[in-house]
C-alpha positions as CSV (number, residue, x, y, z in Angstrom):
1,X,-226.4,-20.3,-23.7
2,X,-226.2,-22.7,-21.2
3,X,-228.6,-20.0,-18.3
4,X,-230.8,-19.2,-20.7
5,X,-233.8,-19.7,-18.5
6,X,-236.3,-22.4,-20.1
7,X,-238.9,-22.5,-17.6
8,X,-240.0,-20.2,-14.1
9,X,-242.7,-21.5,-12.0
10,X,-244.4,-19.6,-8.8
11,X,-243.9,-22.6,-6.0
12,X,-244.8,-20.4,-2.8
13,X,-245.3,-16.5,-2.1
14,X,-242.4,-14.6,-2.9
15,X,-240.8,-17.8,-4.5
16,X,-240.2,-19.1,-8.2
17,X,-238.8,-22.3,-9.3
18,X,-236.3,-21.5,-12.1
19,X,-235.2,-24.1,-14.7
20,X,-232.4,-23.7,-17.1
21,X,-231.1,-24.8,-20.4
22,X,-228.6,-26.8,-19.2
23,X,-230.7,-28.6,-16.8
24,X,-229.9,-26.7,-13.2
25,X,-233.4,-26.2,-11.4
26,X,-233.0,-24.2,-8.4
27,X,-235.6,-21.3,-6.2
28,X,-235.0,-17.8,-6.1
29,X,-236.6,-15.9,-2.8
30,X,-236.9,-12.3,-4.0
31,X,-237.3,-10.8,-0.5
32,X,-239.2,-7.6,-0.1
33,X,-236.0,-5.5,1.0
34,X,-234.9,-5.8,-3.0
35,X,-237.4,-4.4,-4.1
36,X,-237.1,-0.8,-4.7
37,X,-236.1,1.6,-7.1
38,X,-237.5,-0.1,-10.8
39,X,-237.8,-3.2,-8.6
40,X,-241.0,-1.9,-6.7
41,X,-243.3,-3.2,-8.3
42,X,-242.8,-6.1,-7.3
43,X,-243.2,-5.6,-3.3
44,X,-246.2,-7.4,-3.5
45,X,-246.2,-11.3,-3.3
46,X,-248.8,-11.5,-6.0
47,X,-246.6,-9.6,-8.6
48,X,-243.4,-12.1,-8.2
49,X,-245.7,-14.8,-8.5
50,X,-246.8,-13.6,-11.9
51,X,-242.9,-14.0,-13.4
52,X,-242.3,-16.1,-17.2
53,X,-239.3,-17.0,-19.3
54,X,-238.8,-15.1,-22.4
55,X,-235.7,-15.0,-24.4
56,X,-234.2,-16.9,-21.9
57,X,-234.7,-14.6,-19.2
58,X,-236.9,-14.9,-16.0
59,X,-239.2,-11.5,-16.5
60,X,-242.6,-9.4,-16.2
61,X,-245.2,-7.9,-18.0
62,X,-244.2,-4.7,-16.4
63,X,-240.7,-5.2,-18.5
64,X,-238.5,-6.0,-15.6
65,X,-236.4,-9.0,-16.0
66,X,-233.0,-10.9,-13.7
67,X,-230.1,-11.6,-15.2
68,X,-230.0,-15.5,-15.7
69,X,-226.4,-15.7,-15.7
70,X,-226.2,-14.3,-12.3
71,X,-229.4,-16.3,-11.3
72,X,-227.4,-19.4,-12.5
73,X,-224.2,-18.6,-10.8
74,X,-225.4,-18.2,-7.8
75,X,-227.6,-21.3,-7.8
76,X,-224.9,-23.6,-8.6
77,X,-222.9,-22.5,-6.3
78,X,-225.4,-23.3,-3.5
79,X,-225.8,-27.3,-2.4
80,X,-229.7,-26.8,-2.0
81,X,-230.3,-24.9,-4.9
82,X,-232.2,-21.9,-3.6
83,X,-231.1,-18.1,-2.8
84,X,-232.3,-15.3,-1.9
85,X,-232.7,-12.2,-3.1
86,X,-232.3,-9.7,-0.3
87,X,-230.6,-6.4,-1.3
88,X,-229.4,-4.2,-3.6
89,X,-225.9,-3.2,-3.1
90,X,-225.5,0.6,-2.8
91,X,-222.5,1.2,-4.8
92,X,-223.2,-1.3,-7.6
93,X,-227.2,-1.5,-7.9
94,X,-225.8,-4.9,-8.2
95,X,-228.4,-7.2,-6.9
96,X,-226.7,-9.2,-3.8
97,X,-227.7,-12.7,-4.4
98,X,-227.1,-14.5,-0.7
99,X,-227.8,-18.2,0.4
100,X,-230.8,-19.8,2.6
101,X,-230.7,-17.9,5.4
């Protein structure tokens, strides 16, 4: 599919670089406040860093991966390219995906 994710790159703490089959290339910012419930591990700056593509996904070793078609949503939608991952959206466990801000 066109968000299959092709490439992730650690470009600063808490931030990857995420490059899809389609061409987009935009940043994700997985702020701390996401990161609970199966999402705790990765709290510390070191252990978003450590994020690959497989199967077209942006994932861990420790099994966790983020949906690339909401990754790719949400970066297209934004001018800059970059979002941030800030919270987890009670009702859903939906992860809320906001802009710069």
């Amino acid at each position: 599919m066109y968000w299959d994710v092709i490439s992730v790159q650690s470009i600063s703490p808490r931030t990857l670089r995420v490059t899809f089959a389609d061409g987009l290339t935009g940043s994700v910012f997985i702020d701390a406040s996401f990161c609970t419930g199966v999402f705790t591990a990765l709290k510390e700056d070191t252990a978003v860093s450590s994020a690959f593509a497989e199967n077209g996904v942006v994932m861990w070793e420790n099994g966790l991966d983020l949906a690339p078609d909401t990754l790719h949503r949400e970066i297209q939608r934004n001018a800059n390219r970059h979002y941030v991952v800030n919270a987890v959206r009670r009702n859903s466990g939906t992860p809320h995906i906001a802009p710069d801000e």
